[in-house]
C-alpha positions, 0 to 999 in steps of 0.5 A: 941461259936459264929461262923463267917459267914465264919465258918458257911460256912464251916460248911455248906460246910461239912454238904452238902458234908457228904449229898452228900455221900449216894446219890453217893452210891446209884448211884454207885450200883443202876445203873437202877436208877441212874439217880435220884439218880444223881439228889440228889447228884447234888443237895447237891453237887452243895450246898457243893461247894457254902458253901466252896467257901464262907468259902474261901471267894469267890464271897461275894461283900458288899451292902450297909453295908451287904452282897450279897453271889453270889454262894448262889444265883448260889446255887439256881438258879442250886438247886431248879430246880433240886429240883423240877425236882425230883418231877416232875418225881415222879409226871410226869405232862408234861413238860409245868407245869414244865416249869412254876415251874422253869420260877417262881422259876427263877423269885423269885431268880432273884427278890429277888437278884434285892431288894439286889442291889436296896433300899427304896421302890424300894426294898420292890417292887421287894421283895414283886413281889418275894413274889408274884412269890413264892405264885404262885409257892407253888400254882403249887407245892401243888395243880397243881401238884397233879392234873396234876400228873401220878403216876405209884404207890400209894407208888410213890404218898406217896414219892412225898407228903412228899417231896413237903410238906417238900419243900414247908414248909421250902422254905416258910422260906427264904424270912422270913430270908431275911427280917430280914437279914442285906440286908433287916431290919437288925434284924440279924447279918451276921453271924446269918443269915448264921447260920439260911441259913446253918440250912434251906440248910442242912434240904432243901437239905440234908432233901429231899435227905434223904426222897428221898432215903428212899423212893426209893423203889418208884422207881422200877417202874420208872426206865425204864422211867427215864427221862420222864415227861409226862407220862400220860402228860397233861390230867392226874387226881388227884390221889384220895389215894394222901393225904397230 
């Protein structure tokens, strides 16, 4: 059966809702680390309300025979960050490389929402500035990161790599999916492209907050410096047992 774009939505919205449960639990008897435990659920959370306000039809503005999804791109722009916030605080870098992930995240959304609105070459431009901003960000994610990284354990180091590999993998996916979108060449119809985000959203949120907790025994450690980033700050090394 062949779903609607508002259907897939709401499937969406249930998915990520069902996601936000564990994290909740967690938070609610795991009181010394609720604070990245807050963080998962928020991420999934913020996810669930965007699905259901698109499944209500909220915020969807037509371009140009497609359409622009404003809580999908309020979606981002709150989750990614919060997304590379948990791992910064895994990895504790120091807040300036921090500073340069969401500046790039930030940038790569606005850019991409910016081709949406534009057309012809100028759209191929802030798309491909996007792309250039997103290669920067994998950049810092899977090299800088590490290398600047102060982590408390070698269990800490496994839990951190196996998030930013599953990030960057997916996240890689999307401009790929706006390309064939309707707002870019229209090699998918509406409602298989709210298909293909629904599946990347649930294995992107949904998926990282399983591993998360999965690994949460990596948090002991931490859980006395949960909001510090700069533990070992700046001048940190590799981890030499950090492998991908």
């Amino acid at each position: 059966m062949i779903l609607t774009v508002q259907q897939w939505a709401a499937v969406g919205a249930v998915a990520l809702a069902a996601g936000t449960l564990p994290s909740v639990y967690f938070a609610l008897n795991e009181p010394e680390n609720r604070t990245y435990y807050g963080i998962l659920a928020a991420i999934t959370g913020i996810a669930a309300t965007s699905y259901t306000l698109t499944s209500l039809g909220i915020g969807t503005i037509p371009v140009d025979g497609a359409s622009f999804y404003v809580p999908r791109y309020v979606d981002w722009l709150l989750t990614t960050p919060l997304l590379i916030l948990y791992m910064a605080l895994l990895c504790k870098p120091g807040k300036r490389l921090y500073a340069m992930l969401i500046g790039l995240d930030v940038a790569l959304i606005l850019l991409g929402t910016a081709a949406i609105f534009s057309s012809g070459a100028i759209s191929l431009v802030l798309f491909g500035a996007g792309c250039v901003a997103y290669l920067a960000l994998a950049y810092l994610l899977v090299v800088a990161l590490p290398e600047q990284a102060a982590f408390e354990t070698d269990r800490v180091a496994m839990v951190f790599t196996k998030l930013r590999n599953v990030t960057v993998v997916l996240w890689t996916m999307y401009p790929v999916v706006w390309l064939l979108a309707p707002v870019g060449f229209g090699l998918l119809q509406a409602n298989t492209e709210m298909l293909v985000i629904v599946y990347l959203d649930i294995i992107t949120k949904v998926g990282f907050a399983v591993f998360a907790l999965l690994g949460r025994d990596a948090l002991n450690p931490l859980q006395n410096e949960a909001l510090a980033m700069d533990a070992g700050g700046e001048e940190s090394t590799a981890n030499p047992n950090l492998a991908d």
